[in-house]
C-alpha atoms as an extended CHARMM CRD file, in Angstrom:
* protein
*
       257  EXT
         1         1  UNK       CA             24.1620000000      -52.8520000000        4.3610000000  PROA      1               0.0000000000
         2         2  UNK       CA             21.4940000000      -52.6480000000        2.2030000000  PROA      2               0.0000000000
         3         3  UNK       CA             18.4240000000      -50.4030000000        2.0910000000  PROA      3               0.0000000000
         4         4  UNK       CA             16.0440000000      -51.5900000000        3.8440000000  PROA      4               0.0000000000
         5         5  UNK       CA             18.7100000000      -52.9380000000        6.8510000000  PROA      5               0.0000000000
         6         6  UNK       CA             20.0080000000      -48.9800000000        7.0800000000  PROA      6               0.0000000000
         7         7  UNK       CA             16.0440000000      -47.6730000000        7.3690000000  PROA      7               0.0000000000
         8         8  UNK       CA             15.9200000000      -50.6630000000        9.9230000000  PROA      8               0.0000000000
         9         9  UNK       CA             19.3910000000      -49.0490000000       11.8960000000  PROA      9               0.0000000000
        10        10  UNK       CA             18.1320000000      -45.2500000000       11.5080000000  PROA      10              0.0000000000
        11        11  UNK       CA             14.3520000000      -46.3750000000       12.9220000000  PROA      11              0.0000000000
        12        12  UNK       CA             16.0050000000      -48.3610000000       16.0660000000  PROA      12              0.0000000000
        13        13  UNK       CA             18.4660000000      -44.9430000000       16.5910000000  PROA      13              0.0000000000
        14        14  UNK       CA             15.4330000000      -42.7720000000       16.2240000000  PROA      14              0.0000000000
        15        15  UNK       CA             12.7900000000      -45.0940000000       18.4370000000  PROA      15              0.0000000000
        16        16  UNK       CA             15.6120000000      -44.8950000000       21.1010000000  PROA      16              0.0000000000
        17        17  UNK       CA             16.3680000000      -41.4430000000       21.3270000000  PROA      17              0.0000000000
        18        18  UNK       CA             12.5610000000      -40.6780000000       20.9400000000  PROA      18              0.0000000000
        19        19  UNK       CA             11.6650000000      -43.0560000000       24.1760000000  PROA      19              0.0000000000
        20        20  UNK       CA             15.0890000000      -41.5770000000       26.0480000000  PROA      20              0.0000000000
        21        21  UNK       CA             13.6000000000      -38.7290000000       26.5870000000  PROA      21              0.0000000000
        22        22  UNK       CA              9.8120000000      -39.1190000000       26.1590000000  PROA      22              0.0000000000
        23        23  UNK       CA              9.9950000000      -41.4550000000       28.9990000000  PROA      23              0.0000000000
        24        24  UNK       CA             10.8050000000      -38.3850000000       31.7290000000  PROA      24              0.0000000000
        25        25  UNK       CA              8.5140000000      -35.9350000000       29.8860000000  PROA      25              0.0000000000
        26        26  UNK       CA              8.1020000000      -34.6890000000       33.4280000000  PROA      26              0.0000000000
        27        27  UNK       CA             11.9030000000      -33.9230000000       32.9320000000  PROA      27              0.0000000000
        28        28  UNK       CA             11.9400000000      -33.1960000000       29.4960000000  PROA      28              0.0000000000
        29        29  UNK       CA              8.6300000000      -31.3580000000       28.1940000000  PROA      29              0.0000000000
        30        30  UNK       CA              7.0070000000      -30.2840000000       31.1040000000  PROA      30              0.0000000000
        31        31  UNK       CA              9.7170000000      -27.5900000000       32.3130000000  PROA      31              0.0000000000
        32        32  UNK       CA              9.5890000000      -25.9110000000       28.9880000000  PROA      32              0.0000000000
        33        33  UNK       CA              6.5480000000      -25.2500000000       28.9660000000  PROA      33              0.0000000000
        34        34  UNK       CA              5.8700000000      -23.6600000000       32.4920000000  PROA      34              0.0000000000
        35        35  UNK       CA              8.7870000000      -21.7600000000       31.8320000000  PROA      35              0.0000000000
        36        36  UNK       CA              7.4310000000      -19.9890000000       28.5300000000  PROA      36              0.0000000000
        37        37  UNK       CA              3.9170000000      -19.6340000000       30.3990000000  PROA      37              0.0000000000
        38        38  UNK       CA              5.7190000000      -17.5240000000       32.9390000000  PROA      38              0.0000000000
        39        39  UNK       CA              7.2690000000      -15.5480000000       30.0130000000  PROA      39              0.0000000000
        40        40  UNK       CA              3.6400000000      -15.2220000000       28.5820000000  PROA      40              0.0000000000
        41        41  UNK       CA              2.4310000000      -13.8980000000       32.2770000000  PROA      41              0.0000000000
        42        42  UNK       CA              5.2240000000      -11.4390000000       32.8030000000  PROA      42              0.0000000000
        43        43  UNK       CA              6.5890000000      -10.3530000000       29.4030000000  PROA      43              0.0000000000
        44        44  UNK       CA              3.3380000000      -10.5700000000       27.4130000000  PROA      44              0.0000000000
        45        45  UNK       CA              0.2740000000       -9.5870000000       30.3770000000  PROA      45              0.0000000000
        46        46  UNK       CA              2.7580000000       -7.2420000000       32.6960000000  PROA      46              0.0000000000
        47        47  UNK       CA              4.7790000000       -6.1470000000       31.2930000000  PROA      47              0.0000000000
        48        48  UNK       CA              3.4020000000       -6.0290000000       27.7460000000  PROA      48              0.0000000000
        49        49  UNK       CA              0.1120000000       -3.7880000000       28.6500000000  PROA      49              0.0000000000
        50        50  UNK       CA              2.7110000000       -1.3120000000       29.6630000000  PROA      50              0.0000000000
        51        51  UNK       CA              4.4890000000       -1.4380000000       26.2960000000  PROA      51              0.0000000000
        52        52  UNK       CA              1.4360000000       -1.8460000000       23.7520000000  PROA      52              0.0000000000
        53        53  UNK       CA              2.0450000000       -2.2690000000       20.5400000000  PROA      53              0.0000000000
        54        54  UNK       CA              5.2970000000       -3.3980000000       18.3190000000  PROA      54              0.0000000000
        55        55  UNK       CA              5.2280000000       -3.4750000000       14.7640000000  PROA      55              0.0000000000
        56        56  UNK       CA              1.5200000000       -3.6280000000       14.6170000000  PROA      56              0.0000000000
        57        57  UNK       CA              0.7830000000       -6.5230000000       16.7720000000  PROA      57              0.0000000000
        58        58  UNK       CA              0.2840000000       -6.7270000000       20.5190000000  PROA      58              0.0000000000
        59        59  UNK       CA              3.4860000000       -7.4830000000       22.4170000000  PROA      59              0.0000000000
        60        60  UNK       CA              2.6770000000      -10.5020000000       23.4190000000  PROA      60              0.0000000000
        61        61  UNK       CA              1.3360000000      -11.4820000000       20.4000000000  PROA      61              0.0000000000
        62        62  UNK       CA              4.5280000000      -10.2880000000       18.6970000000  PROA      62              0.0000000000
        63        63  UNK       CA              6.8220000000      -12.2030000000       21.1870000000  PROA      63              0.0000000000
        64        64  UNK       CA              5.2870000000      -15.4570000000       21.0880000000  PROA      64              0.0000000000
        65        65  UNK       CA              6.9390000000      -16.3620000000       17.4420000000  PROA      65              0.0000000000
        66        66  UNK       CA             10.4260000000      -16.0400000000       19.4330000000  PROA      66              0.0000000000
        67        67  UNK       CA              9.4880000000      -17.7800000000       22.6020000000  PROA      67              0.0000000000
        68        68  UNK       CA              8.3850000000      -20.6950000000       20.8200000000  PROA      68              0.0000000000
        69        69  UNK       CA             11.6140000000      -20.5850000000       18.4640000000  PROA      69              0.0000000000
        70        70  UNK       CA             13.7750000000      -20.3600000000       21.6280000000  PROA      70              0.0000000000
        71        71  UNK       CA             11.7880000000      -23.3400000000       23.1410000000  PROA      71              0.0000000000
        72        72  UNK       CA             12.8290000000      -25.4830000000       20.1940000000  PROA      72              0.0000000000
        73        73  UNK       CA             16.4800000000      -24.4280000000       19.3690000000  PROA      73              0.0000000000
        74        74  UNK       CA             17.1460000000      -24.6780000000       23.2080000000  PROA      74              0.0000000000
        75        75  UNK       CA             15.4920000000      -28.5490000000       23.6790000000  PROA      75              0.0000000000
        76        76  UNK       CA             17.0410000000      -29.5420000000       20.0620000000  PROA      76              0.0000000000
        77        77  UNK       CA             20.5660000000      -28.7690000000       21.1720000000  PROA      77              0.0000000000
        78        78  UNK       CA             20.2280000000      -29.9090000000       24.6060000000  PROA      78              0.0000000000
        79        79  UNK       CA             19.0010000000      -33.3000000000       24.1330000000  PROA      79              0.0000000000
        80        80  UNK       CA             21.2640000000      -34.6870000000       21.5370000000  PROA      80              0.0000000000
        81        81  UNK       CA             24.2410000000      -33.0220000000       23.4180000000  PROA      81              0.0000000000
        82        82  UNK       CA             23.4460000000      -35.1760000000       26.5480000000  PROA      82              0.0000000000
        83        83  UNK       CA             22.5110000000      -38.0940000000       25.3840000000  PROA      83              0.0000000000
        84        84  UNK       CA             25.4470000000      -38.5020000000       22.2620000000  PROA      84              0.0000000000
        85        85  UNK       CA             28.1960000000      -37.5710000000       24.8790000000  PROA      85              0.0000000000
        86        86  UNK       CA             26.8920000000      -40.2230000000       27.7460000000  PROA      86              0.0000000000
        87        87  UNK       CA             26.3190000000      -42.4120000000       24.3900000000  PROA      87              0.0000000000
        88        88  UNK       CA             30.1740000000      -41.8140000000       24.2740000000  PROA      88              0.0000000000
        89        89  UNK       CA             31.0190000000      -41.8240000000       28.1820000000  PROA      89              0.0000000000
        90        90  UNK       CA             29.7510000000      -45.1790000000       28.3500000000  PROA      90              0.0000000000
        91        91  UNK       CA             31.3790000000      -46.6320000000       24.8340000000  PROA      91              0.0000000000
        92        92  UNK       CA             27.7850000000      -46.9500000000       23.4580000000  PROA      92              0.0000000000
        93        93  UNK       CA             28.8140000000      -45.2230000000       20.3170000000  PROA      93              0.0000000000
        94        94  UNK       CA             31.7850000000      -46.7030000000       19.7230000000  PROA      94              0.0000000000
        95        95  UNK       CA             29.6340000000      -50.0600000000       19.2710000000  PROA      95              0.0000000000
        96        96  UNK       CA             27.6430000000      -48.3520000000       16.6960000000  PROA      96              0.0000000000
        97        97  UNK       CA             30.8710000000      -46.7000000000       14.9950000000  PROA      97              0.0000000000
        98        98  UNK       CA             32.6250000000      -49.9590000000       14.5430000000  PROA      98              0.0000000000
        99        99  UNK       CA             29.5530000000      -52.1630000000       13.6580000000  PROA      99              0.0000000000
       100       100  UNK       CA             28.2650000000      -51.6680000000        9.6550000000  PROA      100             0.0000000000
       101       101  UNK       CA             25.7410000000      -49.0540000000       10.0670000000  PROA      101             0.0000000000
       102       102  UNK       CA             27.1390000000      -45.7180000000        8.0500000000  PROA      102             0.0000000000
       103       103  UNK       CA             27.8890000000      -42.8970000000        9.9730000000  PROA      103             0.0000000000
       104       104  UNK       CA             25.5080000000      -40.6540000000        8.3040000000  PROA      104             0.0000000000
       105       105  UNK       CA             22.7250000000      -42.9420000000        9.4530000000  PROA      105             0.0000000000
       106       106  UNK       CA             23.8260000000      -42.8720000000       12.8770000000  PROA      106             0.0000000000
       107       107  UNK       CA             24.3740000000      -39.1380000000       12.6590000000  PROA      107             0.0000000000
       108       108  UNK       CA             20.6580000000      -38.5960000000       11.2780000000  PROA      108             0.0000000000
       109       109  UNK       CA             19.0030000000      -41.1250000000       13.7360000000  PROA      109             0.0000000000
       110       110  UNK       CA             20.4010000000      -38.2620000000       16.7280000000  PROA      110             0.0000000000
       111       111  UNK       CA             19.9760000000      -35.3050000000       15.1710000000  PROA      111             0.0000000000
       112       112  UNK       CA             16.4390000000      -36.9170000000       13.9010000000  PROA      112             0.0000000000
       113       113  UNK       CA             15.9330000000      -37.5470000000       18.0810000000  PROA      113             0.0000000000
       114       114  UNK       CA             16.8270000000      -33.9750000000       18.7080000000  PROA      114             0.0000000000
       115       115  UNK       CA             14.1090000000      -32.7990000000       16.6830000000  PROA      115             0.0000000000
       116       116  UNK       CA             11.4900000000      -34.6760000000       17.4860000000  PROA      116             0.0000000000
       117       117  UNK       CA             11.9700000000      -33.2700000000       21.2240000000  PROA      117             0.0000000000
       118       118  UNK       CA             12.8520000000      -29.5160000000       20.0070000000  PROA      118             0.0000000000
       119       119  UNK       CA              9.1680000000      -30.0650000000       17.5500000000  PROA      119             0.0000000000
       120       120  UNK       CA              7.2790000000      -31.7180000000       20.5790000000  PROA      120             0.0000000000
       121       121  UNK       CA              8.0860000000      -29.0980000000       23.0690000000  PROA      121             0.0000000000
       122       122  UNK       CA              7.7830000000      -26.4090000000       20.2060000000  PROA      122             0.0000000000
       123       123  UNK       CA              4.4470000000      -27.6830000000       19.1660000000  PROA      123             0.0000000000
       124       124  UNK       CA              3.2040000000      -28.0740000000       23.7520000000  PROA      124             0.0000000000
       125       125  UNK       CA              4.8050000000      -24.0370000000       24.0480000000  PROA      125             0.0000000000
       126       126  UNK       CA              2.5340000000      -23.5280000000       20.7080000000  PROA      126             0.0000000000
       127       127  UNK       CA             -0.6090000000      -24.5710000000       22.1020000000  PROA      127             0.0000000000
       128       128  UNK       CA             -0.1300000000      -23.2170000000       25.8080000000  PROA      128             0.0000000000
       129       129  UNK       CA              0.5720000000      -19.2620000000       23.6490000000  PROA      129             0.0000000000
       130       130  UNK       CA             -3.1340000000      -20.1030000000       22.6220000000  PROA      130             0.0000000000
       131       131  UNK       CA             -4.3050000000      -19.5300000000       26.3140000000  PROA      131             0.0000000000
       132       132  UNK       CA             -2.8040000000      -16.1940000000       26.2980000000  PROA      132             0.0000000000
       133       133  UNK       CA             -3.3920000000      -15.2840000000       22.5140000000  PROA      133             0.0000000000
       134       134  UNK       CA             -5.2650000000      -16.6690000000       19.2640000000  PROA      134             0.0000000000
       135       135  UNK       CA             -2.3170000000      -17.5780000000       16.6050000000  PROA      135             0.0000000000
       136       136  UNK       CA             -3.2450000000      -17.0990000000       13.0200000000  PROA      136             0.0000000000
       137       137  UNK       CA             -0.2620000000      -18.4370000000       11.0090000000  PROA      137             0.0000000000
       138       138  UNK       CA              0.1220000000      -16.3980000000        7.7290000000  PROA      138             0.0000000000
       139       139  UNK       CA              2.4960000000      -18.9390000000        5.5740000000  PROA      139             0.0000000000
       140       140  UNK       CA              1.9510000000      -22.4650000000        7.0310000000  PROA      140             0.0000000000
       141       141  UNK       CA              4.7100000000      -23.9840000000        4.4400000000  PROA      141             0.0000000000
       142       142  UNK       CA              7.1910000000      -21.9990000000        5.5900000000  PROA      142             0.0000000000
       143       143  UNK       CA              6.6260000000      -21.4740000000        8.9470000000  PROA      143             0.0000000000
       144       144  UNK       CA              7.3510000000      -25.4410000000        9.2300000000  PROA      144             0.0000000000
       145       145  UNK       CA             10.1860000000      -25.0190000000        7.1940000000  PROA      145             0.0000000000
       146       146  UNK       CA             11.9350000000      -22.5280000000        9.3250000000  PROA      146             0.0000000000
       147       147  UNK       CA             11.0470000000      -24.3540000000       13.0320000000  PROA      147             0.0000000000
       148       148  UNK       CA             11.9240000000      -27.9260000000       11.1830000000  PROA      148             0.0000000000
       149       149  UNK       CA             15.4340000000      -26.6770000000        9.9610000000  PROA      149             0.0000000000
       150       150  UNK       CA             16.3350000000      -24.7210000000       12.8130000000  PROA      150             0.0000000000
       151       151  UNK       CA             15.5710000000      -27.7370000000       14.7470000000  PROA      151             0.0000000000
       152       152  UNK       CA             17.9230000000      -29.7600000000       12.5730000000  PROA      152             0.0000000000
       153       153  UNK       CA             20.8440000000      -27.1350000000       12.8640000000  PROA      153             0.0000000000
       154       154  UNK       CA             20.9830000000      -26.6760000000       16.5770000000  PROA      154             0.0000000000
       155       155  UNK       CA             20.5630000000      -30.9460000000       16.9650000000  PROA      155             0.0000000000
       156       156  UNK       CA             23.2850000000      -30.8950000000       14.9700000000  PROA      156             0.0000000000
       157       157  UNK       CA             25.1680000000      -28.0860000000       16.8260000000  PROA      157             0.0000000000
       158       158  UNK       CA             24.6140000000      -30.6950000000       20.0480000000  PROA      158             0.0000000000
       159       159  UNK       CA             26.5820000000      -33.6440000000       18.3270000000  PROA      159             0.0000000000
       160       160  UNK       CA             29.1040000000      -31.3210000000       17.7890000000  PROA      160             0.0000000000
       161       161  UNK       CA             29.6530000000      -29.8470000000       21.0330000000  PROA      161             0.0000000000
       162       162  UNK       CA             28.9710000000      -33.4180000000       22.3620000000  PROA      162             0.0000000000
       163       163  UNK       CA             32.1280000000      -35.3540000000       20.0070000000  PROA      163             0.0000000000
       164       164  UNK       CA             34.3940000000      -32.3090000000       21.2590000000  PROA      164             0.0000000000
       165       165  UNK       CA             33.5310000000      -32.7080000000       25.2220000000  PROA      165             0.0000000000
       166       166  UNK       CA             35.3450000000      -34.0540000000       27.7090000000  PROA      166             0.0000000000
       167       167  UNK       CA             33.6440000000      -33.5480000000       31.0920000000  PROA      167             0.0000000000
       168       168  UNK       CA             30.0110000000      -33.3200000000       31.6240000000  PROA      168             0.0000000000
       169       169  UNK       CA             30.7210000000      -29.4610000000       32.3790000000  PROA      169             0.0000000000
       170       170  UNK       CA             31.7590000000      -29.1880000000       29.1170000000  PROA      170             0.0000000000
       171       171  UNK       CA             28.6630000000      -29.3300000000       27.5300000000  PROA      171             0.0000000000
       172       172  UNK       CA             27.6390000000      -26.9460000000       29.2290000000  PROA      172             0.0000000000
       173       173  UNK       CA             30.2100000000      -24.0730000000       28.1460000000  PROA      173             0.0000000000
       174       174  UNK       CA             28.0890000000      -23.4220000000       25.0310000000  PROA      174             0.0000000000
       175       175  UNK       CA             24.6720000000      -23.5140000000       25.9460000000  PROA      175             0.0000000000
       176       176  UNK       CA             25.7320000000      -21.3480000000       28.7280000000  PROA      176             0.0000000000
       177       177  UNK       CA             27.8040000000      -18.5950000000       27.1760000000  PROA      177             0.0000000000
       178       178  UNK       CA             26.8900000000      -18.7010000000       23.3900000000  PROA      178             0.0000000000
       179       179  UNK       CA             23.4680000000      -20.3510000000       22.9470000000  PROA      179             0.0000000000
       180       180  UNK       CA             21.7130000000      -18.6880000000       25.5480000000  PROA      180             0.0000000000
       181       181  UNK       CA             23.0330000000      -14.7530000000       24.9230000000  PROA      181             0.0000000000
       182       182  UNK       CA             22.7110000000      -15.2540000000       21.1240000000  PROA      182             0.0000000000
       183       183  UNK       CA             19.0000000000      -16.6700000000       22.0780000000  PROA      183             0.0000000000
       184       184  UNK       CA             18.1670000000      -13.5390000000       24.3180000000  PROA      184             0.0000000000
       185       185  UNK       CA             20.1870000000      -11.0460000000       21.9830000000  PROA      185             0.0000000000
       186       186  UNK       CA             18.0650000000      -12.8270000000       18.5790000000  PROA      186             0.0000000000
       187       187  UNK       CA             14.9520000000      -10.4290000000       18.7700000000  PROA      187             0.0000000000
       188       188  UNK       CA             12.8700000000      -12.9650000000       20.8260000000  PROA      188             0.0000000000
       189       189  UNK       CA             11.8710000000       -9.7150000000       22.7900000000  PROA      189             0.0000000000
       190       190  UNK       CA             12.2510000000       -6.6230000000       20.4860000000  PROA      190             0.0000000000
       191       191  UNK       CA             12.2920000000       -5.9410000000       17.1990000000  PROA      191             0.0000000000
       192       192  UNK       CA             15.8410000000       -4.0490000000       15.8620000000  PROA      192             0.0000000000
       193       193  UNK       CA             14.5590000000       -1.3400000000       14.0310000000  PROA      193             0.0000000000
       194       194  UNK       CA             14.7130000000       -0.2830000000       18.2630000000  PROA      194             0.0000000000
       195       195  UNK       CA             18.3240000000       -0.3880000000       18.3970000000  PROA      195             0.0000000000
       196       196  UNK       CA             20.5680000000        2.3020000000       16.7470000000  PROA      196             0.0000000000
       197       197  UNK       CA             22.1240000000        2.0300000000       13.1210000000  PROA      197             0.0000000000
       198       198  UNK       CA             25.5650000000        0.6140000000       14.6990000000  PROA      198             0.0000000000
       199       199  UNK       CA             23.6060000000       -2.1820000000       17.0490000000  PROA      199             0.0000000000
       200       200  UNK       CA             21.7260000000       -2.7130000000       13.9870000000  PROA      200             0.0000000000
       201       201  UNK       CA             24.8250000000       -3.7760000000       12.2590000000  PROA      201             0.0000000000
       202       202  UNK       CA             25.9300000000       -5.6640000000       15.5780000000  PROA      202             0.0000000000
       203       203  UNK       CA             23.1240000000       -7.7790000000       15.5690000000  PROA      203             0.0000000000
       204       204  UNK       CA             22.6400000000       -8.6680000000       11.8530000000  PROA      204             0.0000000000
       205       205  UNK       CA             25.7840000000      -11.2270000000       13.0180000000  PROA      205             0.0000000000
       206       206  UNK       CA             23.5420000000      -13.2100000000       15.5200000000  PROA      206             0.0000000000
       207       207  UNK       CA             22.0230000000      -16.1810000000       13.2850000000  PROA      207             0.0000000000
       208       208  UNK       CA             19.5140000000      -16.7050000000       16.2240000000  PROA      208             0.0000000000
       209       209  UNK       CA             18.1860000000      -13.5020000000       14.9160000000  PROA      209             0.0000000000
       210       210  UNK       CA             17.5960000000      -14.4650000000       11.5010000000  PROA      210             0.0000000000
       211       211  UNK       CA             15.8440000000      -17.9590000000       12.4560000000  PROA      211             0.0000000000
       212       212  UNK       CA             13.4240000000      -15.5930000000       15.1470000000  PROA      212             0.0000000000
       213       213  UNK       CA             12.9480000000      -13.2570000000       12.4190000000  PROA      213             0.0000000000
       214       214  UNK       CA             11.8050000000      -15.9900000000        9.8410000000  PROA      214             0.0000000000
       215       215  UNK       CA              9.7400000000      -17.8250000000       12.4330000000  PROA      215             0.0000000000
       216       216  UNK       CA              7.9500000000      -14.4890000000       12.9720000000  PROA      216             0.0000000000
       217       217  UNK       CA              7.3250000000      -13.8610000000        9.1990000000  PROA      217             0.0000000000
       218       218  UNK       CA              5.9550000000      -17.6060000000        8.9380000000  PROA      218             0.0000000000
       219       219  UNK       CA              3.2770000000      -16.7940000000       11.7100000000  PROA      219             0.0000000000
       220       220  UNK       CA              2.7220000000      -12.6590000000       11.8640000000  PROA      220             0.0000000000
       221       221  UNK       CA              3.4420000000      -11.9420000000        8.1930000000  PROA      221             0.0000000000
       222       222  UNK       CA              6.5880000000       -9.3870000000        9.5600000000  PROA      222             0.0000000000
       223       223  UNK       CA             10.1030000000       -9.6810000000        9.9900000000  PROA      223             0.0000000000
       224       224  UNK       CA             13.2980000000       -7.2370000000       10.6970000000  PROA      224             0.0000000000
       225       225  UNK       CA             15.0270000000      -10.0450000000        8.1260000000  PROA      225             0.0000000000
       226       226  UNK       CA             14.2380000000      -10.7230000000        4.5520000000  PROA      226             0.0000000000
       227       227  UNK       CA             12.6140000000      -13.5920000000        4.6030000000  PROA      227             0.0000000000
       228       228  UNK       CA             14.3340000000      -15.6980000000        1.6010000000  PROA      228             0.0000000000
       229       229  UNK       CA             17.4870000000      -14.5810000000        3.8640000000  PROA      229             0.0000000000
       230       230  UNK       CA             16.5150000000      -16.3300000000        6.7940000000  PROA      230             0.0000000000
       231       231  UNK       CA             15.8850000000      -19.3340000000        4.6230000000  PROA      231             0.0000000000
       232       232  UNK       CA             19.2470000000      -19.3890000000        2.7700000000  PROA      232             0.0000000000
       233       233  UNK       CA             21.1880000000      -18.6390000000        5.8930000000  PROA      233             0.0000000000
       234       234  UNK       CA             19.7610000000      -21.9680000000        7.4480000000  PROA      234             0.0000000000
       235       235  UNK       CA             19.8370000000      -24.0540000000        4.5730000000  PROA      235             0.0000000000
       236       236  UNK       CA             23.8020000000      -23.4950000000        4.3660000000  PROA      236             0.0000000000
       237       237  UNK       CA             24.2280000000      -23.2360000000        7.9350000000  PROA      237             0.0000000000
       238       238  UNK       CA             22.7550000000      -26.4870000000        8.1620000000  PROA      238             0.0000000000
       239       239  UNK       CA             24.4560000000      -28.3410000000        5.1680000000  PROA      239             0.0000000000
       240       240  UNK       CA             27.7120000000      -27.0820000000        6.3590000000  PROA      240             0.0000000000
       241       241  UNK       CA             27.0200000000      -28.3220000000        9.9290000000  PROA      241             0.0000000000
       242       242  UNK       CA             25.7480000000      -31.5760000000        8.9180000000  PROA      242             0.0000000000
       243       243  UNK       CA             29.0650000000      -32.2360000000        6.7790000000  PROA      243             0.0000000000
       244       244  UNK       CA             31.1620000000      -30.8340000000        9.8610000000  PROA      244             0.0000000000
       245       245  UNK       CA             29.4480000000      -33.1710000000       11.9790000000  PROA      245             0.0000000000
       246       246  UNK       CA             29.8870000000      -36.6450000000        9.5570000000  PROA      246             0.0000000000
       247       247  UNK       CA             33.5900000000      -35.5570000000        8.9760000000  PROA      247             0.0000000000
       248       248  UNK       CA             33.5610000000      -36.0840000000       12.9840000000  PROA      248             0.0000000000
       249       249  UNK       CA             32.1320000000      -39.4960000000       12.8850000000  PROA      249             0.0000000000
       250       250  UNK       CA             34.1600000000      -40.2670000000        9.8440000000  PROA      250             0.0000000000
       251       251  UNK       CA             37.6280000000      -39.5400000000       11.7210000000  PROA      251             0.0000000000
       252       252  UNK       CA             36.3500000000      -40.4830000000       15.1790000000  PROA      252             0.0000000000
       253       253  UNK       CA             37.4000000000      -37.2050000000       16.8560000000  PROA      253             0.0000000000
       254       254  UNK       CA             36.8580000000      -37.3120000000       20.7080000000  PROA      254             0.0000000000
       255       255  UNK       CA             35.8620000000      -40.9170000000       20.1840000000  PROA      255             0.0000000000
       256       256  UNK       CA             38.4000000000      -43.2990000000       19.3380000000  PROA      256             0.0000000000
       257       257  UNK       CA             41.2170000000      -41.1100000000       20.3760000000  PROA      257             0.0000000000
C-alpha cells in the first residue's frame, strides 16, 4: 500500500470507530457526565465545604483535575476494549488482518477511536466542572499533552485486554479490579502528602497517580509528582504499550489461534 491508500485505511478505521460510538452518545457521553456532576455535588459542594482547603485551592476546585482525568482514562479504555473484541467475536478483524492494510495502521485507527471518545467526554466533564467552578489552566501545552497521552495509553491498554479475552466477562476483569482501584487509589480525591511516609511509598507505584498528578500541574500549577516525571513515565509507558500491542497484531494472539 502506498501512502495515501494507508491514510485512506486509518481515516475509514477512525470514521468508524468515531460514529460506533457517537451514534449512542446517550449511551456513551451522556452517563459520564451526570456521573462526574454528582461527584461535583457531593464530593466538591458537601462534602468539600466541610473539608476546605487542600493544597491551596478549594476542594472542589482541587478535585476536578482528577475527575476529569478519570473520565477520560475510564471511556479511552472502555471503548476500544468493546468494540476491538466484538470486532474479533464476529471475525471483523480478521478481515482487516489478512487484507493489505499494516497492522500498525489498524492498531492506530482504534486506539485513535478510543481517544477521540476518552477527549470528547473529557472535554463535556470539562465544561460541566465550569458550572460548579471557574478553571484557569496554568500550562495549556502541557495540560493537552498529559490528557492526549494518557488517552492514548489506556486505548491502548483496551486492545490489549481486548486480543487476550475470551468471554465478554473477560473484559471486564480489568476495568473492574485494576483500572478502577488504581483510578480511586491515583489521588483523584486527596493529595499524598495526607498519607504516611510508608503509603507514600505505596502509592508512588500507582501510574494513575502520576497521570492525576500531571493533569493537576497542567491546570492548578501543583502536583504531589514532578512534573517532567509524569511526562516521562507516560511517554515510555506508552511506547512500550504501543509496541506490546503491534507485536499482538503481528503474531495474531487471541485472533487467529
Amino acid at each position: 500500500m502506498n501512502t495515501g491508500q494507508k491514510l485512506t485505511a486509518l481515516k475509514t478505521i477512525l470514521i468508524k470507530e468515531i460514529l460506533r460510538f457517537s451514534r449512542i452518545w446517550i449511551q456513551t457521553i451522556l452517563p459520564p457526565a451526570i456521573t462526574m456532576s454528582l461527584y461535583f455535588i457531593i464530593f466538591g459542594n458537601l462534602i468539600g465545604k466541610a473539608i476546605g482547603e487542600m493544597d491551596g485551592f478549594k476542594y472542589i476546585d482541587y478535585i476536578i483535575p482528577g475527575l476529569i482525568m478519570m473520565a477520560v482514562i475510564t471511556n479511552s479504555y472502555s471503548n476500544v476494549v468493546s468494540s476491538f473484541f466484538s470486532a474479533k467475536l464476529h471475525g471483523n478483524i480478521q478481515e482487516l488482518l489478512i487484507s493489505p492494510t499494516p497492522n500498525y495502521i489498524i492498531l492506530l485507527g482504534y486506539v485513535g477511536g478510543g481517544m477521540a471518545r476518552g477527549l470528547m467526554v473529557g472535554l463535556v466533564v470539562t465544561l460541566v466542572s465550569l458550572f460548579f467552578s471557574t478553571l484557569e489552566i496554568k500550562h495549556l501545552l502541557f495540560t493537552i499533552l498529559i490528557v492526549t497521552m494518557t488517552s492514548m495509553l489506556f486505548s491502548i491498554a483496551g486492545l490489549i485486554n481486548a486480543v487476550y479475552a475470551k468471554t465478554f466477562d473477560a473484559i471486564n476483569i480489568v476495568p473492574t479490579f485494576v483500572l478502577t482501584p488504581l483510578t480511586y487509589l491515583g489521588g483523584v480525591f486527596y493529595s499524598i502528602n495526607m498519607l504516611s511516609e510508608f503509603w507514600q511509598g505505596v502509592s508512588l507505584a500507582n501510574p494513575v497517580l502520576y497521570m492525576v498528578n500531571g493533569f493537576r500541574y497542567g491546570i492548578l500549577g501543583v502536583s504531589d509528582i514532578s512534573p517532567l516525571a509524569s511526562f516521562g513515565l507516560l511517554v515510555v509507558f506508552t511506547g512500550a504499550l504501543f509496541l506490546f500491542a503491534l507485536r499482538l497484531l503481528n503474531k495474531g494472539t487471541g485472533i487467529r489461534s
